[in-house]
C-alpha positions as CSV (number, residue, x, y, z in Angstrom):
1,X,0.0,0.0,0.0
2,X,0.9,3.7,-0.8
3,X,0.2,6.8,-0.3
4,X,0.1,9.6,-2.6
5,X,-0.9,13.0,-3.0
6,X,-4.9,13.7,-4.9
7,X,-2.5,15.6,-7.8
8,X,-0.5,12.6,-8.6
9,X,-3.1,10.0,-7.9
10,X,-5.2,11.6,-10.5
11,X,-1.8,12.3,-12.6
12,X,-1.1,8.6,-12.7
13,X,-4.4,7.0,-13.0
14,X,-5.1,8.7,-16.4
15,X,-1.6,8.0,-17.1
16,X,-2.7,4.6,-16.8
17,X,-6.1,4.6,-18.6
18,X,-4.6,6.6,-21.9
19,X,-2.0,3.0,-21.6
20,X,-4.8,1.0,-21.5
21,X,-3.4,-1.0,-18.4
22,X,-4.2,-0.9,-14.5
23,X,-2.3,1.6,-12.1
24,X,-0.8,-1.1,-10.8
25,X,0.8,-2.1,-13.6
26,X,1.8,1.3,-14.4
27,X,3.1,1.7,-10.9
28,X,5.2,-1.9,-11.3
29,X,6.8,-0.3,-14.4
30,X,7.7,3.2,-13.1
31,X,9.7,1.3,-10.5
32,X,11.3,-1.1,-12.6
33,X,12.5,1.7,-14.5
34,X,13.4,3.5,-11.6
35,X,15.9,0.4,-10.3
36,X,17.2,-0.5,-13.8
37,X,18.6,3.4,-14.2
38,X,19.9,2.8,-10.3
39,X,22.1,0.1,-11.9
40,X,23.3,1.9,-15.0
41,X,26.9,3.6,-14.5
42,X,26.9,6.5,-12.5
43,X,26.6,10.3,-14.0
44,X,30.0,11.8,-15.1
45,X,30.2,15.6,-14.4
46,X,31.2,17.0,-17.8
47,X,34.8,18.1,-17.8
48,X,35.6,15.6,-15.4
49,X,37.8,13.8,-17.9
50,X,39.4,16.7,-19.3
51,X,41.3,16.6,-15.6
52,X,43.6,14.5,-16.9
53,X,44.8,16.2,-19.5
54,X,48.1,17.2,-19.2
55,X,48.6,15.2,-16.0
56,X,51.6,14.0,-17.6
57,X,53.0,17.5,-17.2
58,X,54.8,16.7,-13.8
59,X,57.9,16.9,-13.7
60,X,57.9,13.3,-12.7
61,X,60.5,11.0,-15.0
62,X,58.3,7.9,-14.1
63,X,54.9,8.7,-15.5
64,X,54.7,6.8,-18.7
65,X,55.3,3.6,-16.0
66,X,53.2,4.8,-13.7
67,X,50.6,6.5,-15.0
68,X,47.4,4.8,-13.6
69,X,48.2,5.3,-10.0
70,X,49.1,8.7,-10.8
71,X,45.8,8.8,-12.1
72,X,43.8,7.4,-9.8
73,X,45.5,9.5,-7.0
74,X,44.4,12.5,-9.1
75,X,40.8,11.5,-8.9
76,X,41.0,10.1,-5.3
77,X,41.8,13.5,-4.9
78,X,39.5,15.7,-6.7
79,X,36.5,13.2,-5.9
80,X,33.8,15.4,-4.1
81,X,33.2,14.4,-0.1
């Protein structure tokens, strides 16, 4: 059982009717939906990748050898809290 406001019962009943199909189903849907997006890869702000441009630019002679945990330390550090 749920509870929802009169404005989005009514909202998702005719939803439901213009489908042709029960609210239930409708509501069954809606939350598959909602748990299949939960599992897709998480949003990437844009730019974030650009970060790594010139991340090479160091000063540091071992870079080409050890480039991913330069990398990763980069975005360990930049990661938002």
């Amino acid at each position: 059982m749920i509870y929802l406001e009169p404005e989005q019962h009514k909202a998702l009943r005719a939803e439901a009717v213009g489908r042709g199909i029960s609210m239930a189903e409708l509501l069954r849907r809606l939350v598959k939906r909602h748990l299949e997006e939960g599992r897709a890869s998480p949003h990437v702000p844009t730019g974030a990748f650009m970060k790594v441009v010139a991340l090479g630019s160091s000063g540091r002679s071992d870079v080409s050898e050890r480039h991913d945990a330069y990398l990763a330390q980069a975005l360990r550090r930049d990661r938002p809290r």
